[in-house]
Structure formats: C-alpha cells, structure tokens
C-alpha positions as CSV (number, residue, x, y, z in Angstrom):
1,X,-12.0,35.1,-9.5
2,X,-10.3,32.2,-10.0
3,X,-7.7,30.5,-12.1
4,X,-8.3,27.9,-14.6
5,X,-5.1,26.4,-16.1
6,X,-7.0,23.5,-17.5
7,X,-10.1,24.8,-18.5
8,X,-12.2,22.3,-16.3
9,X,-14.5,25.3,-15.1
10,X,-14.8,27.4,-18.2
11,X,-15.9,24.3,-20.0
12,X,-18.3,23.2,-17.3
13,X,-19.6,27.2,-17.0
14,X,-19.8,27.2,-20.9
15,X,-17.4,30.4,-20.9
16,X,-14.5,28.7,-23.1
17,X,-13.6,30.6,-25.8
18,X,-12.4,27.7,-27.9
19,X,-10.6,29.1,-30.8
20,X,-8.7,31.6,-28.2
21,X,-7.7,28.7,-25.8
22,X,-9.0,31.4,-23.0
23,X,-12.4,31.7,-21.2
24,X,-14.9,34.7,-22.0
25,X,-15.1,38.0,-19.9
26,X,-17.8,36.2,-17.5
27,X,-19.5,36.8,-14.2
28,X,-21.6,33.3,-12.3
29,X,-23.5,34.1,-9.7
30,X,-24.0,30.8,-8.0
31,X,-26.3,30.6,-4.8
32,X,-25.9,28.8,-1.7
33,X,-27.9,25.5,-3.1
34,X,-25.4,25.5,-6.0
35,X,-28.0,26.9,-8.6
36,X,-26.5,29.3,-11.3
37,X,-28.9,32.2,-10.9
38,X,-27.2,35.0,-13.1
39,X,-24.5,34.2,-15.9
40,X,-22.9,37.2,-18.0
41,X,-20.5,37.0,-20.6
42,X,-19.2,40.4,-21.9
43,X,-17.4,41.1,-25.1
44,X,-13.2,41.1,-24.9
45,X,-13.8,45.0,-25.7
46,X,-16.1,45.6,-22.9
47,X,-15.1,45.4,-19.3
48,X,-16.9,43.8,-16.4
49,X,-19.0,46.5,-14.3
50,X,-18.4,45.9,-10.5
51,X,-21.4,47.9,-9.5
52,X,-23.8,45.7,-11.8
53,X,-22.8,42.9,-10.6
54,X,-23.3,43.9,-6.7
55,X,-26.6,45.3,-8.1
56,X,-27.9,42.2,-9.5
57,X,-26.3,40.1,-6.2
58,X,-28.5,42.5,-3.9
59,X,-31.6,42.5,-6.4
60,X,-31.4,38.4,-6.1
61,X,-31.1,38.8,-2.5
62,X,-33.8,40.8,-2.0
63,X,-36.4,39.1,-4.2
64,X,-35.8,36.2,-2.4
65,X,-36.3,38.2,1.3
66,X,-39.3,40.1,0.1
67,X,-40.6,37.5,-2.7
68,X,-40.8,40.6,-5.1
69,X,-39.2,41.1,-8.5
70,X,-36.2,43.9,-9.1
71,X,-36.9,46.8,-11.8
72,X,-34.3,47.1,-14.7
73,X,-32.7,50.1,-13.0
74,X,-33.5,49.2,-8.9
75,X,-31.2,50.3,-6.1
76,X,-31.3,48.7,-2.9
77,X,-32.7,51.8,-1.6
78,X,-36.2,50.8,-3.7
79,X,-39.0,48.5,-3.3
80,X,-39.2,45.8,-5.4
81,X,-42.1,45.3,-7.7
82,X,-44.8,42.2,-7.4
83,X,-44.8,39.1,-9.7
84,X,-47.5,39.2,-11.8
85,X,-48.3,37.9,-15.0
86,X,-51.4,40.1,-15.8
87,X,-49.2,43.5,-16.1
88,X,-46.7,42.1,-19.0
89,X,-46.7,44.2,-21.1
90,X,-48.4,47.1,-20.0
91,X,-46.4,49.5,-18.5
C-alpha cells in the first residue's frame, strides 16, 4: 500500500479513476527486475481478496523455480502443469 496525494503513481500504473479524482481498487505485482507481472483492478463494490493475491504471488514464484505454469485453482501444495501449446484447448 501506498499513498498517492498527487496521483503520480496511479497515473503511471493506469489505475486513475479520472472522473472520481481517486485511483481504482488495484493490486501490481511488480518483480525484482521492475517488470509488472500481474495487474488487477476490482470494481469499487468488490473488495480486494488477500488470499488471491498471495496465491497468484506464490504461483509466479513457482513457475519461475520449476519453469511450469499454475492451474486456475493451484495451491502451493500442487504441481504445476508444463507449457505447452499443443494441449490448448483440449482439456
């Protein structure tokens, strides 16, 4: 979390709500070369899911350890699944 009185980093994140003067509901997961590699904007009605976003932070992690893909649904107790593009589309 941080604050942004100015706006400087909801405008440079895209997350500036413009006609509300006040950034979207967003999470930026940012890794250590400074490469955005997960952005999620939720609506004002819908709050931010704390377990979703350690998910996705863990599933990046480990694709990157193992070099496999995350399922939809993966827990860090799972395997991940191989990159391929032969099975799109058929499971």
């Amino acid at each position: 979390m941080v604050s942004d009185r100015n706006h400087q980093i909801s405008k440079a994140y895209r997350v500036l709500n413009e006609q509300a003067g006040a950034t979207f509901r967003a999470t930026v997961i940012i890794d250590p070369d400074g490469i955005i590699t997960s952005k999620m904007l939720y609506p004002n009605e819908v709050g931010r899911n704390a377990f979703e976003i350690l998910r996705v932070l863990e599933g990046i992690q480990y694709a990157r350890k193992t070099g496999t893909g995350v399922s939809a649904n993966w827990l860090p107790t799972q395997s991940g699944i191989q990159k391929n593009p032969q099975f799109i589309g058929k499971i």
